[in-house]
C-alpha positions as CSV (number, residue, x, y, z in Angstrom):
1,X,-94.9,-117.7,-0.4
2,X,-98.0,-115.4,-2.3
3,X,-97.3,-114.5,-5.7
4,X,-98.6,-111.3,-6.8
5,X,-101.0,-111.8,-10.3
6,X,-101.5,-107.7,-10.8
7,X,-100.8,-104.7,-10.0
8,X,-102.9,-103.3,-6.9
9,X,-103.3,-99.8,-5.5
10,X,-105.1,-98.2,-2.3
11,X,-105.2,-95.1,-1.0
12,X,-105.1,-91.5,-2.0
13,X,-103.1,-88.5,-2.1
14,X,-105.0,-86.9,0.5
15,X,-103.8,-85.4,3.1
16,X,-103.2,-87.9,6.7
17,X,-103.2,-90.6,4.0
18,X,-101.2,-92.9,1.6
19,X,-101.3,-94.0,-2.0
20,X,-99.7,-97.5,-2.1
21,X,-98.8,-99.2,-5.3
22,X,-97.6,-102.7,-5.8
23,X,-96.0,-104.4,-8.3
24,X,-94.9,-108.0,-9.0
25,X,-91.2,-108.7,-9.3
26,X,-89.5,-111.2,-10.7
27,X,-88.9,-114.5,-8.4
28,X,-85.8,-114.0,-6.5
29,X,-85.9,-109.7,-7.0
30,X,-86.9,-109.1,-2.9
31,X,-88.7,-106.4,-1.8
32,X,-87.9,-102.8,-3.5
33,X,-89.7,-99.7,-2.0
34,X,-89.7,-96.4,-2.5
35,X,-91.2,-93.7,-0.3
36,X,-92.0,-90.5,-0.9
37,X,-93.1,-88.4,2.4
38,X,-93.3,-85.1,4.0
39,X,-92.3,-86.9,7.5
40,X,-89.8,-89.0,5.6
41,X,-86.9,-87.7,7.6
42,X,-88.7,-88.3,11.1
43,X,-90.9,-91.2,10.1
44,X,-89.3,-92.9,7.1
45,X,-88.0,-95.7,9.1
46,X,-91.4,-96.5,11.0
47,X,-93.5,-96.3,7.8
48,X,-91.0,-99.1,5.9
49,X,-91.1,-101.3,8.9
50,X,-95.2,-101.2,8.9
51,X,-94.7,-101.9,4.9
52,X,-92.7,-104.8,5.7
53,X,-94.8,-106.3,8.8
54,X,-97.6,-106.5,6.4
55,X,-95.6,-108.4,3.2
56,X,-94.0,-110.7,5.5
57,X,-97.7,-111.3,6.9
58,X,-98.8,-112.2,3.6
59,X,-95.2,-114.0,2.8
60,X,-94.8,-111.4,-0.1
61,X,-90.8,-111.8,-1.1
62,X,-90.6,-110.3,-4.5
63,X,-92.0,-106.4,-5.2
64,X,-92.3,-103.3,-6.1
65,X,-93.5,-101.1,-3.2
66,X,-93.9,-97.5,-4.0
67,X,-95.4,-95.0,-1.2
68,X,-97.1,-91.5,-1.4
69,X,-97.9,-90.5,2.2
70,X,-99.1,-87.4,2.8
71,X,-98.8,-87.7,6.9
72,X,-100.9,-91.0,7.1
73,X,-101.1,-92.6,10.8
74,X,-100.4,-96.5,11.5
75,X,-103.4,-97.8,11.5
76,X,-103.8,-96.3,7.6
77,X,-101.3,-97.1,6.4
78,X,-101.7,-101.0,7.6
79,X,-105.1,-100.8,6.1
80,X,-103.7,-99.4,3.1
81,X,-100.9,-101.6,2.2
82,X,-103.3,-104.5,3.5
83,X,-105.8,-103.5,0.5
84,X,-103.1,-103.1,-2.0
85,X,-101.4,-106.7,-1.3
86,X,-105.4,-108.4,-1.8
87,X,-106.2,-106.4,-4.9
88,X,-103.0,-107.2,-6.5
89,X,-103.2,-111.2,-5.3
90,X,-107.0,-111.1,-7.0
């Protein structure tokens, strides 16, 4: 299991991308996201599930996931969240 030491951040709020933010959490708090999206209604469910194929791949359990996409494709948001979880592990 990773333990997150800071805060990390990637992205922007530009449009076709998305400004991720992530938090620690206390041990034992799971995984608490918020999302924030133009395409929320249509794409909200796809965009959490990449979020969570990514923390599982880095056995993140515990944190605060908060999302500003602005219409961001897969493959950014993947990279995003992917930069986020390393800068907050550093």
């Amino acid at each position: 299991m990773a333990l997150l030491q800071r805060m990390g951040q990637a992205g922007t709020n530009e449009k076709s991308d998305i400004l991720v933010t992530l938090e620690p959490a206390a041990p034992g708090a799971g995984i608490r996201m918020e999302l924030s999206s133009p395409v929320a209604y249509e794409f909200g469910t796809q965009i959490r599930s990449l979020v969570e194929e990514m923390l599982k791949k880095y056995e993140i359990q515990d944190a605060r996931v908060v999302l500003k996409d602005q219409g961001a494709l897969d493959f950014a948001i993947r990279a995003r969240v992917e930069t986020a979880i390393l800068r907050a592990m550093a």
